[in-house]
C-alpha positions in Angstrom: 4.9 -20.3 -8.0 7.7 -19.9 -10.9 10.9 -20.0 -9.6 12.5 -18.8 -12.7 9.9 -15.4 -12.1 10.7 -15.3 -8.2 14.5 -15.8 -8.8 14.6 -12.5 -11.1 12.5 -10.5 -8.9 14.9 -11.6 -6.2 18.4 -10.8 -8.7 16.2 -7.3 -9.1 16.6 -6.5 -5.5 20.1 -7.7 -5.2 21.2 -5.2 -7.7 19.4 -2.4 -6.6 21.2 -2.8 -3.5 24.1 -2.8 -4.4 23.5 0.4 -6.4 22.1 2.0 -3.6 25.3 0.7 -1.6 27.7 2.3 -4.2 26.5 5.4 -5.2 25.3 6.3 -1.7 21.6 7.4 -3.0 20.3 10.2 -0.7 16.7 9.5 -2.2 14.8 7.8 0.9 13.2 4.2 -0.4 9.4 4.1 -0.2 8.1 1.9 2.9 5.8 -0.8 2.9 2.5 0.7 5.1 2.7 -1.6 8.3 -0.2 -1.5 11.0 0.6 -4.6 13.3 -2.0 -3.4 15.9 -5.1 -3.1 12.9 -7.2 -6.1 14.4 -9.3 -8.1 11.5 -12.5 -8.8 12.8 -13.8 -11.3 9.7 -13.2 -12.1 6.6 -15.3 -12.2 3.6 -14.3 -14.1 0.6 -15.6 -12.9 -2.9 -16.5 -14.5 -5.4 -18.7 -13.7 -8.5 -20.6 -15.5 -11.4 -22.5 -12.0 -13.2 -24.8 -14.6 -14.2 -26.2 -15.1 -10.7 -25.5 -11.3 -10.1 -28.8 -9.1 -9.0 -29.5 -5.5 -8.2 -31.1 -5.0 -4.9 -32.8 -1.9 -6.2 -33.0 0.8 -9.0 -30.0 2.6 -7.1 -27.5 0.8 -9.0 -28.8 1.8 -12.5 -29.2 5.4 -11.9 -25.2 5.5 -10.4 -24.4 3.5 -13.4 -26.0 5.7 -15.9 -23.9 8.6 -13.6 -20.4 7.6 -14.3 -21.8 6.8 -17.9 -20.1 2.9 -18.1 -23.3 1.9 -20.0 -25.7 2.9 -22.1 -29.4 2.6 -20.6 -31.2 2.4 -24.5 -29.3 -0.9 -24.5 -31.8 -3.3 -24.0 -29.2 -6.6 -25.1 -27.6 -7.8 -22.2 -25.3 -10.1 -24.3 -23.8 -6.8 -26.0 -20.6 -6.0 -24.5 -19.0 -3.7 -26.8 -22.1 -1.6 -25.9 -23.2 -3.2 -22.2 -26.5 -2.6 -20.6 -26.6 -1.5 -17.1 -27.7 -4.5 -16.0 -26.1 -6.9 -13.3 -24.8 -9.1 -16.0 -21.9 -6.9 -16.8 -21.3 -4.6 -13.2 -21.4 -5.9 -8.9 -21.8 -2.9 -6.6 -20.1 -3.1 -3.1 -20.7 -0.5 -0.2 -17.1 1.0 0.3 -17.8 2.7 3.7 -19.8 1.6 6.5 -20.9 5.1 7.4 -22.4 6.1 3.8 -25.3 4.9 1.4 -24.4 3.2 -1.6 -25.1 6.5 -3.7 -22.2 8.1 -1.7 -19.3 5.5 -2.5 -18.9 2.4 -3.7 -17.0 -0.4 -5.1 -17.8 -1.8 -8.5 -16.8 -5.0 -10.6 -16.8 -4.8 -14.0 -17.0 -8.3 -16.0 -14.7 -9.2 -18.5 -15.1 -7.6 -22.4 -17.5 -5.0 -21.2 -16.3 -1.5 -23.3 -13.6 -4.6 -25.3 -11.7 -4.3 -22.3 -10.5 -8.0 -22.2 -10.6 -8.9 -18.0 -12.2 -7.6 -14.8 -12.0 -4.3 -13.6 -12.7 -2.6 -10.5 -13.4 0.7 -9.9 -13.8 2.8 -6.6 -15.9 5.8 -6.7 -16.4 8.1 -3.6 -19.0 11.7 -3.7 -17.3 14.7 -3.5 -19.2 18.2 -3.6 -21.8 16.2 -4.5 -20.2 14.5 -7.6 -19.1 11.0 -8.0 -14.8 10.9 -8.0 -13.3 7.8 -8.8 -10.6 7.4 -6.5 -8.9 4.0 -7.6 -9.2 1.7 -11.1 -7.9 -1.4 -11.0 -7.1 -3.9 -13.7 -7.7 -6.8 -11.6 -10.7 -7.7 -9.3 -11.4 -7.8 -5.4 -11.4 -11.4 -3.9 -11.5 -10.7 -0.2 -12.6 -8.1 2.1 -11.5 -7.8 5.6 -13.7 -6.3 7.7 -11.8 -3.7 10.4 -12.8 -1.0 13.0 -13.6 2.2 11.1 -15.5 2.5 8.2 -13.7 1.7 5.6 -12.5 -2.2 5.3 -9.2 -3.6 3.5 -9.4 -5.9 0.4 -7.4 -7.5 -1.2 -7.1 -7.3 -5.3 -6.1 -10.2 -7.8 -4.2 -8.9 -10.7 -2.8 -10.8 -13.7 0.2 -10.5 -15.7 2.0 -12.8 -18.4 5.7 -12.6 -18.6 7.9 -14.6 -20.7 4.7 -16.5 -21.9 4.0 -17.4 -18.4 1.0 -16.6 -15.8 1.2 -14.4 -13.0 -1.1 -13.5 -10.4 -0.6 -11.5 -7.5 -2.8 -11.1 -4.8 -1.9 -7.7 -3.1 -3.7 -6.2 -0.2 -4.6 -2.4 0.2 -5.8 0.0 3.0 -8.0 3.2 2.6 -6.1 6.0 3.5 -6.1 9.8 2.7 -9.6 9.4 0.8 -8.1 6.3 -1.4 -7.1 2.6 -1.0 -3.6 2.7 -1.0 -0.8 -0.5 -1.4 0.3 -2.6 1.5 2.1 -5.4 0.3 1.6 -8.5 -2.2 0.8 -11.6 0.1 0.5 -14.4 -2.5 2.0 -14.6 -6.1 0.5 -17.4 -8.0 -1.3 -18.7 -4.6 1.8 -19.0 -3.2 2.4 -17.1 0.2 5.6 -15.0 0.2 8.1 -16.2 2.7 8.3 -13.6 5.7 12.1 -12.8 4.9 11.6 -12.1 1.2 8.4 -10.2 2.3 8.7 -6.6 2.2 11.3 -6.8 -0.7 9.3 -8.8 -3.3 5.8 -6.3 -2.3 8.0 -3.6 -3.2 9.3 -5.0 -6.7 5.5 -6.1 -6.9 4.2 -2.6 -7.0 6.4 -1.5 -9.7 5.3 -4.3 -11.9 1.7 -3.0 -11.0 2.5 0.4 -11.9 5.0 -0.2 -15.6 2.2 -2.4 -16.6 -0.6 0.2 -15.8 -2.8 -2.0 -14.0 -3.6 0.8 -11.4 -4.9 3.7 -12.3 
């Protein structure tokens, strides 16, 4: 982890304190989501080389065609600027254990497809009998932990370059209120966050995910 990152996030927090301390702030700060009894029952580690990446039926094309993220005339699959719906370019995840892969779903979208230059992951869920995207992400899912109830948590990798330096934060979300919603950053750079700097670094984190617009 960068120190010289971690030690402005923390001087961040410091003086935001202190300006909440001074000016007595009536505005109630926004709380990390905290469920200490959800019980994990596995874990599932993702992964993805498109190049490996198959349908397991003709499902996935017609919902591709249906949010119109490629163009099905395309019969290149190296085109990227104008992808194919083809397995190269887009992985399909179930996002609910209780519905068919038509009804909601999770999907990855490869780097440089539509020249947008990294991963992507979008969340889609039917409504009134229409696909609604309920979260984009400008990062990709790298673990899923499987939970009682039907939908599961991930977690989502996201990049950012500061100062001409790397940073990625690994940042966990639950579904709630017919969305995945932010819980807290558990690793910046691969580095676990120390408990007692915690809750205030997640916080800082999810501003930097928002200013930089990499949820959506």
């Amino acid at each position: 982890m960068n120190l010289k990152r971690i030690a402005w996030i923390a001087l961040v927090v410091f003086i935001c304190s202190l300006l909440v301390w001074k000016f007595s702030s009536k505005e109630t700060p926004k709380e990390i989501i905290k469920d200490d009894n959800k019980k994990v029952l596995k874990v599932e580690q993702i992964s993805t080389d498109f190049n490996l990446n198959k349908f397991s039926s003709n499902e996935e094309i017609k919902l591709l065609k249906e949010i119109g993220i490629c163009d099905s005339t395309q019969a290149d699959d190296n085109n990227l600027d104008n992808p194919s719906c083809s397995p190269r370019f887009f992985r399909f995840f179930k996002l609910s254990k209780s519905k068919e892969l038509k009804d909601g779903f999770m999907l990855l979208v490869r780097a440089g497809v539509n020249a947008f230059p990294v991963r992507r992951l979008l969340i889609f869920e039917r409504e009134n009998g229409q696909l609604v995207k309920t979260n984009g992400f400008v990062g990709y899912i790298i673990e899923r932990r499987v939970i009682k109830g039907n939908y599961d948590d991930i977690v989502v990798r996201f990049f950012e370059r500061y100062e001409n330096q790397k940073y990625f934060y690994n940042c966990l979300y639950t579904w709630k209120s017919g969305r995945y919603v932010y819980v807290n950053c558990e690793a910046i750079n691969d580095s676990r966050l120390k408990p007692e700097k915690a809750d205030s670094v997640s916080i800082e984190v999810e501003k930097i995910l928002n200013e930089n617009k990499l949820v959506f």
